[in-house]
C-alpha positions in Angstrom: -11.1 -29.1 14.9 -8.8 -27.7 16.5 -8.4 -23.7 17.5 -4.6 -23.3 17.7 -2.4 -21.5 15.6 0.5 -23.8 13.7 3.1 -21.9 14.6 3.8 -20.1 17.9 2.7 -16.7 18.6 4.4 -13.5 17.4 3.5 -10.3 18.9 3.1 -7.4 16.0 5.6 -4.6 16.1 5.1 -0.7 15.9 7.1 -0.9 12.2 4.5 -3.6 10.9 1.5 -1.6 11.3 3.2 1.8 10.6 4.5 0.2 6.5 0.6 -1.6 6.5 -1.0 1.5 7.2 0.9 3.5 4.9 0.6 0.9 2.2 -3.0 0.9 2.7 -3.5 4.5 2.6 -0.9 5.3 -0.2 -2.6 2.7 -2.1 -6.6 3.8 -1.7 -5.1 7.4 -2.5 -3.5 6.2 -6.0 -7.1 4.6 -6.8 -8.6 7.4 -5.8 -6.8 9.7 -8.0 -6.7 7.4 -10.2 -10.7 8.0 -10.7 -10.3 11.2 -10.2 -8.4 11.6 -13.8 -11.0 9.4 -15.4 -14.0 10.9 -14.0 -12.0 14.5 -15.3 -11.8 13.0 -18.7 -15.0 11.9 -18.7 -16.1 15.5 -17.8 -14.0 16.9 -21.2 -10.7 18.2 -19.9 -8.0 18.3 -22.5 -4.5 16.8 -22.2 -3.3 20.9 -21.5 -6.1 21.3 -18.8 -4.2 18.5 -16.8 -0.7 20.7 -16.7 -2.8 23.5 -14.1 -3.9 23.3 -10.7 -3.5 20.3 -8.4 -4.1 18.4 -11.3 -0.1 17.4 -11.6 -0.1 16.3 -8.3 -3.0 14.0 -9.4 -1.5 12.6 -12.1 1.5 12.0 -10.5 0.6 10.1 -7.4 -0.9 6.2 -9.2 2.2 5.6 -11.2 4.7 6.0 -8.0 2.1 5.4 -5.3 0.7 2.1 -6.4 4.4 0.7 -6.9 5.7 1.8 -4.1 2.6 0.7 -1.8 3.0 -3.1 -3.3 7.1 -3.0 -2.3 6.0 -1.9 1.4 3.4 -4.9 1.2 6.4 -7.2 0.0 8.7 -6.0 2.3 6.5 -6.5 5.0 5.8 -9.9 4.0 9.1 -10.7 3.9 9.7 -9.4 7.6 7.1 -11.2 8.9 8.2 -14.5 7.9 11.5 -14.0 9.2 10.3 -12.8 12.5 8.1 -16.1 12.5 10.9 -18.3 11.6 12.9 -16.9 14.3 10.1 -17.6 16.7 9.6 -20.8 15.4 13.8 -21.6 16.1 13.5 -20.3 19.7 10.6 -23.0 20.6 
């Protein structure tokens, strides 16, 4: 068996792990929130209860953040395999 990558070796760029680390974080902050508004509706807040505080803010990050953290993961897919098929035409 052999140890060897496939296809020849492509350093990882500053950009890559800057949109995977954001992804990452935007989307364990939209789960989290996400809980949050369950475990709040678990604990008896009303609809108007949700309009005060930080709670907006809460309820407003998993609808935008989880989208927009699955687009960064596609776009970064997307620029990894055209990075690797431009290594792969230069060898």
């Amino acid at each position: 068996m052999s140890t060897q990558n496939s296809g020849p070796e492509v350093p990882v760029r500053r950009l890559d792990r800057i949109l995977a680390f954001t992804a990452l974080i935007l989307a364990a902050l939209s789960v989290i929130c996400f809980f949050a508004i369950i475990i709040g509706s678990a604990a008896g807040m009303t609809q108007q209860s949700f309009t005060e505080g930080v709670w907006p803010i809460l309820v407003a990050v998993p609808p935008y953040g989880l989208p927009i953290a699955f687009a960064m993961i596609i776009a970064l897919l997307i620029m990894s395999f055209v990075r690797k098929g431009r290594a792969a035409k230069r060898s």
